[in-house]
Structure formats: structure tokens, C-alpha cells
HTML snippet that shows the backbone in 3Dmol.js (N, CA, C, O; Angstrom):
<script src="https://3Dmol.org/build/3Dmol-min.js"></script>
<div id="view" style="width:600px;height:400px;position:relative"></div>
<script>
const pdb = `
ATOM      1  N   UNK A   1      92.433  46.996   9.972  1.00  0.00           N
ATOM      2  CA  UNK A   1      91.585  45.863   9.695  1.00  0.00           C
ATOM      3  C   UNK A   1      90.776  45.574  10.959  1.00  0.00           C
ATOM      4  O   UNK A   1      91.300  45.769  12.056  1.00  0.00           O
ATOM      5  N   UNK A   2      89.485  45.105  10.857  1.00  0.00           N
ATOM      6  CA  UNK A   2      88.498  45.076  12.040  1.00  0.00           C
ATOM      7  C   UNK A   2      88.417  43.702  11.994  1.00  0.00           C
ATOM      8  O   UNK A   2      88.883  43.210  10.966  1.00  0.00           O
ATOM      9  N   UNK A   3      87.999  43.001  12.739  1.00  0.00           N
ATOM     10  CA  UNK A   3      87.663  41.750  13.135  1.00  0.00           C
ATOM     11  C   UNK A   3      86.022  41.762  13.556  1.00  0.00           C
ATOM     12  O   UNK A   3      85.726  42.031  14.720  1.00  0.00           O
ATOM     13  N   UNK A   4      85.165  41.516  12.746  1.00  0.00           N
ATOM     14  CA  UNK A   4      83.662  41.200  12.909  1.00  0.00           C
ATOM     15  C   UNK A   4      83.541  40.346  14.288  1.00  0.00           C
ATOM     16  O   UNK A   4      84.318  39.429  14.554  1.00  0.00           O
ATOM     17  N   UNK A   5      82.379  40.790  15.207  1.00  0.00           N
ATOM     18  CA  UNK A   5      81.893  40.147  16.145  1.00  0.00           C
ATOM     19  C   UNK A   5      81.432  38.587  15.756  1.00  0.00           C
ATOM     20  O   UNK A   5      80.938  38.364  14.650  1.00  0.00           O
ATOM     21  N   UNK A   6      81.576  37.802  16.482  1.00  0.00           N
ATOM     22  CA  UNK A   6      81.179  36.531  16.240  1.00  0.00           C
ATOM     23  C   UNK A   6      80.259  35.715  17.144  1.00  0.00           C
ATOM     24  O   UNK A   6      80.813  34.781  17.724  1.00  0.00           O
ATOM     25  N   UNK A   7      78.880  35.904  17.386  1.00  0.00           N
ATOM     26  CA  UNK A   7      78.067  35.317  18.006  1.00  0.00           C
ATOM     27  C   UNK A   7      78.445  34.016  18.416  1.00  0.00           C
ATOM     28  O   UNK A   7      78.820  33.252  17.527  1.00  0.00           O
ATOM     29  N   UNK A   8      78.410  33.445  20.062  1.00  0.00           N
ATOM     30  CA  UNK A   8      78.745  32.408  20.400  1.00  0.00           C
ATOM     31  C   UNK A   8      77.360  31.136  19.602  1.00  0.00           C
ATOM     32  O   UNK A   8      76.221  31.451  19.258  1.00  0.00           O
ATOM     33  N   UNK A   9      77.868  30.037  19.535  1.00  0.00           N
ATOM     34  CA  UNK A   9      77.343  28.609  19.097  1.00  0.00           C
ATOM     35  C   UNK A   9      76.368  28.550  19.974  1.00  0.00           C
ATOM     36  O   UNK A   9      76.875  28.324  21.073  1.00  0.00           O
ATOM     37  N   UNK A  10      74.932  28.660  20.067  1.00  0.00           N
ATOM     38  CA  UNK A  10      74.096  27.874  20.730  1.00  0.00           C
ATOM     39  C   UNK A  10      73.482  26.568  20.155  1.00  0.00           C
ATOM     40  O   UNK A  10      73.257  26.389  18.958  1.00  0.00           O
ATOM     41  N   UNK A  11      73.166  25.405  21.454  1.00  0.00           N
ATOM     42  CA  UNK A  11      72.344  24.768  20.986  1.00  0.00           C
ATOM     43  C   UNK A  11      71.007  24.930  20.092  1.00  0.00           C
ATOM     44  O   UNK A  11      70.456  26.020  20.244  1.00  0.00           O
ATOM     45  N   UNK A  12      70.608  24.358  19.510  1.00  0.00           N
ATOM     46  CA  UNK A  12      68.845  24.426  18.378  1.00  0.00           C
ATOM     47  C   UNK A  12      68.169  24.361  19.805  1.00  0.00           C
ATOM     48  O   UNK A  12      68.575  23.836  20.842  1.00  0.00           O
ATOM     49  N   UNK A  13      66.928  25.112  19.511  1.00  0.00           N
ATOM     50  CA  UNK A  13      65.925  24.834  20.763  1.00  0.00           C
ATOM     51  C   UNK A  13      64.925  23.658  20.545  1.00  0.00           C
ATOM     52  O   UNK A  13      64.394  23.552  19.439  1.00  0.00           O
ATOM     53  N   UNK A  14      64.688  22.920  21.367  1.00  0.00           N
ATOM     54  CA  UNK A  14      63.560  21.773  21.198  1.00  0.00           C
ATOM     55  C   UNK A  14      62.869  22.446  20.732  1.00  0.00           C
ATOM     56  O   UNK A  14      62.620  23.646  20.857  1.00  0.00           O
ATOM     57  N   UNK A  15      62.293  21.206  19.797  1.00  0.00           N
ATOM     58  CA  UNK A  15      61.177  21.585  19.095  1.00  0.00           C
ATOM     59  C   UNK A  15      59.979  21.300  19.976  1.00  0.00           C
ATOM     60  O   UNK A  15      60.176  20.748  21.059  1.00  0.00           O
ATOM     61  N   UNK A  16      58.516  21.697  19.531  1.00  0.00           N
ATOM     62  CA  UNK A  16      57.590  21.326  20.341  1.00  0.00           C
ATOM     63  C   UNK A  16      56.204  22.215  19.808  1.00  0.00           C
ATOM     64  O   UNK A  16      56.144  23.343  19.320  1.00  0.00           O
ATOM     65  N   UNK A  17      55.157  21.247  20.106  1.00  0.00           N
ATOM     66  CA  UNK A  17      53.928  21.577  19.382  1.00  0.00           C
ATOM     67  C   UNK A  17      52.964  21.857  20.765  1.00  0.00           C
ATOM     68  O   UNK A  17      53.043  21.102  21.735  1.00  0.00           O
ATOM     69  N   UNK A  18      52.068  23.003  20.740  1.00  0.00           N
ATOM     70  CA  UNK A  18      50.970  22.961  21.958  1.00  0.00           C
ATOM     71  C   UNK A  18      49.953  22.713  21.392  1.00  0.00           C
ATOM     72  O   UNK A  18      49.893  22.752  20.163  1.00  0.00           O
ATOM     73  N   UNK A  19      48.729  22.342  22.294  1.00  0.00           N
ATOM     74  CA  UNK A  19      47.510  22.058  21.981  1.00  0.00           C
ATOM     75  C   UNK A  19      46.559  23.837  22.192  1.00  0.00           C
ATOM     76  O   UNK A  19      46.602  24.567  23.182  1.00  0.00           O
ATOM     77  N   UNK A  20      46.018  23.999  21.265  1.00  0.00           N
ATOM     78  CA  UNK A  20      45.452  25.425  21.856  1.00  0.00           C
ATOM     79  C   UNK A  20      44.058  25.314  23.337  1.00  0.00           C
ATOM     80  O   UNK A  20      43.821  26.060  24.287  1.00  0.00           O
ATOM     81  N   UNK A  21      43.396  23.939  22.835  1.00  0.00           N
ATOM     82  CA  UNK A  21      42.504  23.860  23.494  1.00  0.00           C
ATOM     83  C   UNK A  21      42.797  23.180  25.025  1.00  0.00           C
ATOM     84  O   UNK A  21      42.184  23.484  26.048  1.00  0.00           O
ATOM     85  N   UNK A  22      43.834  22.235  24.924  1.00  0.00           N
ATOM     86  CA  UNK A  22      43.726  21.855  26.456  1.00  0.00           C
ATOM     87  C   UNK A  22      45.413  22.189  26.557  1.00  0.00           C
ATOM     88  O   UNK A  22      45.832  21.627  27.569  1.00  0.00           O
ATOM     89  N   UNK A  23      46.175  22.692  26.064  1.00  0.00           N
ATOM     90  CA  UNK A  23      47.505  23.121  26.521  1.00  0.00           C
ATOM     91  C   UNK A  23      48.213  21.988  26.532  1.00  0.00           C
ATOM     92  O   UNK A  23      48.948  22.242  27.486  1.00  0.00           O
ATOM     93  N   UNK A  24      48.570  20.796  26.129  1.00  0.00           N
ATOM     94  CA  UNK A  24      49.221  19.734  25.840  1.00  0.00           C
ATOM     95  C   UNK A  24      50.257  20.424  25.398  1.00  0.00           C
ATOM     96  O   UNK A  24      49.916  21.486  24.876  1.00  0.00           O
ATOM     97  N   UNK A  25      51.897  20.133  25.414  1.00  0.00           N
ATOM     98  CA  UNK A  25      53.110  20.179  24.332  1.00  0.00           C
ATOM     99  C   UNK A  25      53.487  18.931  24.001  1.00  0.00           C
ATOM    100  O   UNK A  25      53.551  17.975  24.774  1.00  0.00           O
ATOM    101  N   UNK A  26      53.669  18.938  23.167  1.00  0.00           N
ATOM    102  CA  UNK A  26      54.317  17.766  22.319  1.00  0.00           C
ATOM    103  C   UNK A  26      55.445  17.937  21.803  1.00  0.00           C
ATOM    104  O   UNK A  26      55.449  18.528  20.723  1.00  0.00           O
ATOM    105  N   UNK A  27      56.686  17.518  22.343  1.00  0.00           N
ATOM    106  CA  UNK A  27      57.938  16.919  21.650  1.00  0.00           C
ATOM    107  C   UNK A  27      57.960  16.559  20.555  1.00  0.00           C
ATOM    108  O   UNK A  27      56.833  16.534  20.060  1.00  0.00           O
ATOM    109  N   UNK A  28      58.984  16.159  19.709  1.00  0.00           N
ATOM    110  CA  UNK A  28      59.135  15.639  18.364  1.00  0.00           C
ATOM    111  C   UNK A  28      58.759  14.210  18.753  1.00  0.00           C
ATOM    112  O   UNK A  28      57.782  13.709  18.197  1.00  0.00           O
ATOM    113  N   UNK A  29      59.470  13.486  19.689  1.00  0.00           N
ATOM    114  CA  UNK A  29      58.694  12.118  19.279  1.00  0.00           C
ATOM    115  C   UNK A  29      57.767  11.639  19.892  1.00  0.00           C
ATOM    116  O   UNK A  29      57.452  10.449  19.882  1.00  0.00           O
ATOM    117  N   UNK A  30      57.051  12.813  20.692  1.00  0.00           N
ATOM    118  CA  UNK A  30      55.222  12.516  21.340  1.00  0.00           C
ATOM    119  C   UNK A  30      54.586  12.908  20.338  1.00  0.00           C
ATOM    120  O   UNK A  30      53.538  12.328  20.055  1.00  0.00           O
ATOM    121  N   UNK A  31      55.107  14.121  19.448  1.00  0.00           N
ATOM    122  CA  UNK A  31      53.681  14.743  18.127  1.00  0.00           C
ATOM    123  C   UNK A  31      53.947  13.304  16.824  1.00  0.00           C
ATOM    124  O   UNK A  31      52.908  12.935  16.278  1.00  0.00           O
ATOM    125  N   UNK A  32      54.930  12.762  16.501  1.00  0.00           N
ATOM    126  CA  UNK A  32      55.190  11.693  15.803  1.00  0.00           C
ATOM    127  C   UNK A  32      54.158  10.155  16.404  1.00  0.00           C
ATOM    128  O   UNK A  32      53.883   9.119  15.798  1.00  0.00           O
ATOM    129  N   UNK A  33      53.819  10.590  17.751  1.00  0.00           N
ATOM    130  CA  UNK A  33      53.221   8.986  18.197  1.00  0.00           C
ATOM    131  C   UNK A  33      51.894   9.494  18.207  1.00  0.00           C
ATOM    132  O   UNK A  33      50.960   8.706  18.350  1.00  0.00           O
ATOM    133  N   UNK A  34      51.669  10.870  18.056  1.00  0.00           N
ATOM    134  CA  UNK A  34      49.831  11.129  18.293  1.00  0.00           C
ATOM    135  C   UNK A  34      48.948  10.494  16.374  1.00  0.00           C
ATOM    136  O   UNK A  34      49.625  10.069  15.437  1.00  0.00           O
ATOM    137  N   UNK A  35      48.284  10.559  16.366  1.00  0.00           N
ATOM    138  CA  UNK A  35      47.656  10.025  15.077  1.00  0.00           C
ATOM    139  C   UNK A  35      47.619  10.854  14.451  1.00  0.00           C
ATOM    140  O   UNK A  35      46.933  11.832  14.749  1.00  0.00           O
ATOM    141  N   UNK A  36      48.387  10.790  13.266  1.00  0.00           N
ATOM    142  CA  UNK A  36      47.803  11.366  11.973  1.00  0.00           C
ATOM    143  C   UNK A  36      46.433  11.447  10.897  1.00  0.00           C
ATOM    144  O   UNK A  36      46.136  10.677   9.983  1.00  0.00           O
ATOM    145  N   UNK A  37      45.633  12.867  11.454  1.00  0.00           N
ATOM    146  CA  UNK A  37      44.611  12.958  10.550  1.00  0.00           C
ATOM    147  C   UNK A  37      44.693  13.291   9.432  1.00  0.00           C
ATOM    148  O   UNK A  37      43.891  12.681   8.725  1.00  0.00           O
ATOM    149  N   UNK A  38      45.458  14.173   8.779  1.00  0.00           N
ATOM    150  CA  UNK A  38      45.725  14.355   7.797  1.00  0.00           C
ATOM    151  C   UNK A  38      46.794  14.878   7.272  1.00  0.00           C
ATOM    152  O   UNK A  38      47.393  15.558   8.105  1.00  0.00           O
ATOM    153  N   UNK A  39      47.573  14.840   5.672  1.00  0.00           N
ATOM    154  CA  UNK A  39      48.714  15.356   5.500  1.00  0.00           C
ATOM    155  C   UNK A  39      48.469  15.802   4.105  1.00  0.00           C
ATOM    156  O   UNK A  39      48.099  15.138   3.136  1.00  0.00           O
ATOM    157  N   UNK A  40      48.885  17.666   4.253  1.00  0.00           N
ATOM    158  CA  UNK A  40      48.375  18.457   2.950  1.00  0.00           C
ATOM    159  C   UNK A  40      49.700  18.651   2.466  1.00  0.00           C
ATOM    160  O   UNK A  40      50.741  19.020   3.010  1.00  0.00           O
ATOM    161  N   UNK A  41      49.293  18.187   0.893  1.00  0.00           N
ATOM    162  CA  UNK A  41      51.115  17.828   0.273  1.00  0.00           C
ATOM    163  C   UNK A  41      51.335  19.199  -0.105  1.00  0.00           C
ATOM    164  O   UNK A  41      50.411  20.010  -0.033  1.00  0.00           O
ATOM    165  N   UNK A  42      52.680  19.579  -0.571  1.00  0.00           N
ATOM    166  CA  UNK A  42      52.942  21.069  -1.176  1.00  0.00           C
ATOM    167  C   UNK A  42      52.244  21.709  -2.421  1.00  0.00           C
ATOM    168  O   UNK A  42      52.612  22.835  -2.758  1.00  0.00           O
ATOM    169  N   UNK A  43      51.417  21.171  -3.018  1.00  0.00           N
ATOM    170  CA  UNK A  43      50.389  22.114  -4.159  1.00  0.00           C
ATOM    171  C   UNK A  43      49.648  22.962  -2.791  1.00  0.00           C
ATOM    172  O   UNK A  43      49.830  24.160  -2.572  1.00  0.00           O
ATOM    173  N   UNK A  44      48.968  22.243  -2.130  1.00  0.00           N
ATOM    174  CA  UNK A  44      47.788  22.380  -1.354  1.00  0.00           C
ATOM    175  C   UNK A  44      48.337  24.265  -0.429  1.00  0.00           C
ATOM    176  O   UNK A  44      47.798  25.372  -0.426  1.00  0.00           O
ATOM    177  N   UNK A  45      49.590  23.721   0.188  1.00  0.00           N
ATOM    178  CA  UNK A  45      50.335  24.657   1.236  1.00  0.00           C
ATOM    179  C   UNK A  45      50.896  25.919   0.017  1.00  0.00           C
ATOM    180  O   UNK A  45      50.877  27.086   0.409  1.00  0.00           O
ATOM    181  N   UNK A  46      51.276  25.692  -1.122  1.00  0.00           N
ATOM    182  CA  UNK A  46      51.652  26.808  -2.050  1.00  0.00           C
ATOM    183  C   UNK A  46      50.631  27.992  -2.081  1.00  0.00           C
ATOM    184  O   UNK A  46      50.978  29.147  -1.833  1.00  0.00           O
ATOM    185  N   UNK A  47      49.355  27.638  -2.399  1.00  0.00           N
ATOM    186  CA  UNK A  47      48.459  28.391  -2.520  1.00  0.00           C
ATOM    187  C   UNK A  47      48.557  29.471  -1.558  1.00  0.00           C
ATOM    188  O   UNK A  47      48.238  30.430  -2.261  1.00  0.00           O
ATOM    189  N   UNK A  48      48.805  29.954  -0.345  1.00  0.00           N
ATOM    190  CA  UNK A  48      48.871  29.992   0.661  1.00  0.00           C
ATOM    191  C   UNK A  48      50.127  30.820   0.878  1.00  0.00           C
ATOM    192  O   UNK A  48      50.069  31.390   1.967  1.00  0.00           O
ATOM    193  N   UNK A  49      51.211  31.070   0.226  1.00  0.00           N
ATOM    194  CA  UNK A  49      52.228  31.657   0.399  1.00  0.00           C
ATOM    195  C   UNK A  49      52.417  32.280  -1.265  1.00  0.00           C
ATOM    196  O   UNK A  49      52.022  32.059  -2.410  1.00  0.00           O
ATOM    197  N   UNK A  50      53.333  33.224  -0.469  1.00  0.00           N
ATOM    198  CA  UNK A  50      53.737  34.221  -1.756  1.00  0.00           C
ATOM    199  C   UNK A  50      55.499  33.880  -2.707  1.00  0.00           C
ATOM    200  O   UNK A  50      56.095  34.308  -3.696  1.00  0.00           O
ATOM    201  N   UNK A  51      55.680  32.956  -1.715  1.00  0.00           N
ATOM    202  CA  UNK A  51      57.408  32.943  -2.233  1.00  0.00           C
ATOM    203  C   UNK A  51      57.132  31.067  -2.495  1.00  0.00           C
ATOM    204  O   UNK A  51      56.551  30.387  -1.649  1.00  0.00           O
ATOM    205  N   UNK A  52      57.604  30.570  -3.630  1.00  0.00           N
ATOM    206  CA  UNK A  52      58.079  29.202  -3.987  1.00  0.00           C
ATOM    207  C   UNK A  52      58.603  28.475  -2.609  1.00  0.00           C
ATOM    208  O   UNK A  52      59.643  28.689  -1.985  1.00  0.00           O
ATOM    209  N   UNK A  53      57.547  27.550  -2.339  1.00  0.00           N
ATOM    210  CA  UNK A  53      58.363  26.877  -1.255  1.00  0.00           C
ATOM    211  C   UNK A  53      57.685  25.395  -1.700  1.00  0.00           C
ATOM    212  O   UNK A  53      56.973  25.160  -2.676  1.00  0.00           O
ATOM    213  N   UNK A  54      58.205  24.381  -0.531  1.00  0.00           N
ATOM    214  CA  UNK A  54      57.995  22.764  -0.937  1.00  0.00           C
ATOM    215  C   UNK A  54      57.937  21.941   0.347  1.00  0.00           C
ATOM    216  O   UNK A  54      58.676  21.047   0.761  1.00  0.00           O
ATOM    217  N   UNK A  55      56.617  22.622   0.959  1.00  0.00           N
ATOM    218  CA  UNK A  55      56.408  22.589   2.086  1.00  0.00           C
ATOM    219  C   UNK A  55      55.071  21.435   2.476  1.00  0.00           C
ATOM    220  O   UNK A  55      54.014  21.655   1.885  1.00  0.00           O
ATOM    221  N   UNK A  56      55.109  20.320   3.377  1.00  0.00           N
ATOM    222  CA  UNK A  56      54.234  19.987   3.812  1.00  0.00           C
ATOM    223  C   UNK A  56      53.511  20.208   5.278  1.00  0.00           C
ATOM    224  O   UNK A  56      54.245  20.501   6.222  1.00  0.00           O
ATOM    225  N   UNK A  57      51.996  20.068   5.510  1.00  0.00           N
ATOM    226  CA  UNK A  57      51.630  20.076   6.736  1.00  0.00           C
ATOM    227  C   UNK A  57      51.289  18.915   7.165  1.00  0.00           C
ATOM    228  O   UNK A  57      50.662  18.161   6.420  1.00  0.00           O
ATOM    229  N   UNK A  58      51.558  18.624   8.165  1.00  0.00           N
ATOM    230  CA  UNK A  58      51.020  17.615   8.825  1.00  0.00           C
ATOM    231  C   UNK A  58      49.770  17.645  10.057  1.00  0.00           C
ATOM    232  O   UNK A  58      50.332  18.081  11.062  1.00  0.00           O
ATOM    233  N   UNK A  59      49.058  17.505  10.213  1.00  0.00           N
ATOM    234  CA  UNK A  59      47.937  17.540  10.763  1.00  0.00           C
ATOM    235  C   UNK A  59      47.375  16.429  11.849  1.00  0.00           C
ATOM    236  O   UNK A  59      46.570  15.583  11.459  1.00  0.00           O
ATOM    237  N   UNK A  60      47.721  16.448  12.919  1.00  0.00           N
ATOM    238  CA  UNK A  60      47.836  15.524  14.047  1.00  0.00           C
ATOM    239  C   UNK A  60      46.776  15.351  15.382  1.00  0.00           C
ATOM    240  O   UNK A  60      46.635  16.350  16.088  1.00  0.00           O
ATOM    241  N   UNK A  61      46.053  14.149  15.731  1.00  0.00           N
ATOM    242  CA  UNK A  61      45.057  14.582  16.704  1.00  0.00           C
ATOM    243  C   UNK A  61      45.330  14.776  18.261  1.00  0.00           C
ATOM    244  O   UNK A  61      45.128  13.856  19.054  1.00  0.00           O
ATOM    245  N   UNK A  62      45.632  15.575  18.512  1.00  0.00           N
ATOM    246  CA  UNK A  62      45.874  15.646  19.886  1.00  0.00           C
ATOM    247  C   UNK A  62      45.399  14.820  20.639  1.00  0.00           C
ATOM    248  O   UNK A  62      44.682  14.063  19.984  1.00  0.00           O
ATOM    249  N   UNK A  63      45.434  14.387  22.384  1.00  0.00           N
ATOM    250  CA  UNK A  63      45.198  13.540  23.087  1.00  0.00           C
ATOM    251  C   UNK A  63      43.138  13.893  23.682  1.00  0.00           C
ATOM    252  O   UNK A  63      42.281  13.027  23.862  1.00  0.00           O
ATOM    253  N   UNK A  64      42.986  15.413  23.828  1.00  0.00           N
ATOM    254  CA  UNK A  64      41.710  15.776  23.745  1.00  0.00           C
ATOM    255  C   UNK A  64      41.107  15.740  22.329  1.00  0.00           C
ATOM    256  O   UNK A  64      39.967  16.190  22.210  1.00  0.00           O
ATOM    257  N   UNK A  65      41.683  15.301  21.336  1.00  0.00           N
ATOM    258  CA  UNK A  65      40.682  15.038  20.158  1.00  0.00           C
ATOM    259  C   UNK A  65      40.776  16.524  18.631  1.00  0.00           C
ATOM    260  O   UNK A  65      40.280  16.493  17.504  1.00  0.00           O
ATOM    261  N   UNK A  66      41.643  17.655  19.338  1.00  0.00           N
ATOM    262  CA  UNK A  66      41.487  19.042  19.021  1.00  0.00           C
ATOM    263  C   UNK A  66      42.576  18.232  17.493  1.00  0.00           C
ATOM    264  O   UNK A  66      43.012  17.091  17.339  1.00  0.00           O
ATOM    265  N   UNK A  67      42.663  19.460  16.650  1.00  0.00           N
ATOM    266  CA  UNK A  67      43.670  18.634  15.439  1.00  0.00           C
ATOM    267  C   UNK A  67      44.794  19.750  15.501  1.00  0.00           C
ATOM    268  O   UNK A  67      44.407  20.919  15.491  1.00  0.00           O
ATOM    269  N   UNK A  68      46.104  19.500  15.561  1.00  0.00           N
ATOM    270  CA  UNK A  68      47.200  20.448  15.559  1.00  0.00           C
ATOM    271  C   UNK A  68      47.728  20.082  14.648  1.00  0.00           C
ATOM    272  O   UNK A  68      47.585  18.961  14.159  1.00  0.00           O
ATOM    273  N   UNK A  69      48.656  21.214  14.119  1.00  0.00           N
ATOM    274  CA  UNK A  69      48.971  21.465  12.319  1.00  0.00           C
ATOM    275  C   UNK A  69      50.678  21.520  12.657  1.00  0.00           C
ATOM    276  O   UNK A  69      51.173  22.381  13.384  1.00  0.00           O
ATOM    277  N   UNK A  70      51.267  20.698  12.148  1.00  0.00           N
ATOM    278  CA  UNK A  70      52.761  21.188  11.916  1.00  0.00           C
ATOM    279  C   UNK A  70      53.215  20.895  10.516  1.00  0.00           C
ATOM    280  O   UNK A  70      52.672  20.213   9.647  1.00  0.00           O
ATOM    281  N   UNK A  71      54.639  21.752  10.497  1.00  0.00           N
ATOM    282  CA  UNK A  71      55.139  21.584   9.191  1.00  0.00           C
ATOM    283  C   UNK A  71      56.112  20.371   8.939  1.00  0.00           C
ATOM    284  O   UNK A  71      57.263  20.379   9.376  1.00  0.00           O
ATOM    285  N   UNK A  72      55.525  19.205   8.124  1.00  0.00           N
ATOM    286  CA  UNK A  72      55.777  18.089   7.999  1.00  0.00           C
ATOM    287  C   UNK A  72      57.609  17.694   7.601  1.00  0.00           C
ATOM    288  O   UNK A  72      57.970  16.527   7.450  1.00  0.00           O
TER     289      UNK A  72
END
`;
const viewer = $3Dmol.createViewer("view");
viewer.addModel(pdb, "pdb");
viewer.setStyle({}, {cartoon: {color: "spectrum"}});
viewer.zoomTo();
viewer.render();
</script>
């Protein structure tokens, strides 16, 4: 009988959003305090993928004005 290897427990890695245009990162609760421009509900994001999912984007204005996209 073998005993399967068992990968040690790591922590989740912070999450975090960059700006492409001026290199900003944003944390979970700095991209939560930047303004929301827009939020594309899951019809919108389906189109867009090949496998059933129930996914939103969220769409956020960075501090230079640029709009960064995460998954809501």
C-alpha cells in the first residue's frame, strides 16, 4: 500500500488589481473604495465564454481616471 504525497497547506495569496496605465495595485479593500463605473451582470459576461458560468464584472475607476475590470 502507498501513501500519496500530500502538498503542504499554504496561505491564499492576496488578492490585488493593477492599473495598466499608471501601475497602481489595489488591494481588496482599496479596489472596493475606488468608484464604481460600471457592473456587467452574468448574461452580458456569458457571451464571452464557452463553459456555463455566473459570473460578474465589475468595472472600477482607478485613481488616474484609466477603468480596471475585475471579477465581481
Amino acid at each position: 500500500m502507498s501513501v500519496a504525497a500530500v502538498a503542504p497547506v499554504t496561505a491564499p495569496a492576496v488578492w490585488s488589481k493593477g492599473c495598466g496605465r499608471c501601475r497602481s495595485s489595489y488591494e481588496r479593500q482599496a479596489w472596493t473604495a475606488l468608484p464604481l463605473a460600471m457592473s456587467l451582470p452574468p448574461t452580458s459576461v456569458q457571451a464571452y465564454l464557452s463553459v456555463p458560468a455566473s459570473l460578474t464584472v465589475e468595472v472600477r475607476r482607478c485613481s488616474c481616471g484609466a477603468m480596471i475590470a475585475a471579477l465581481g
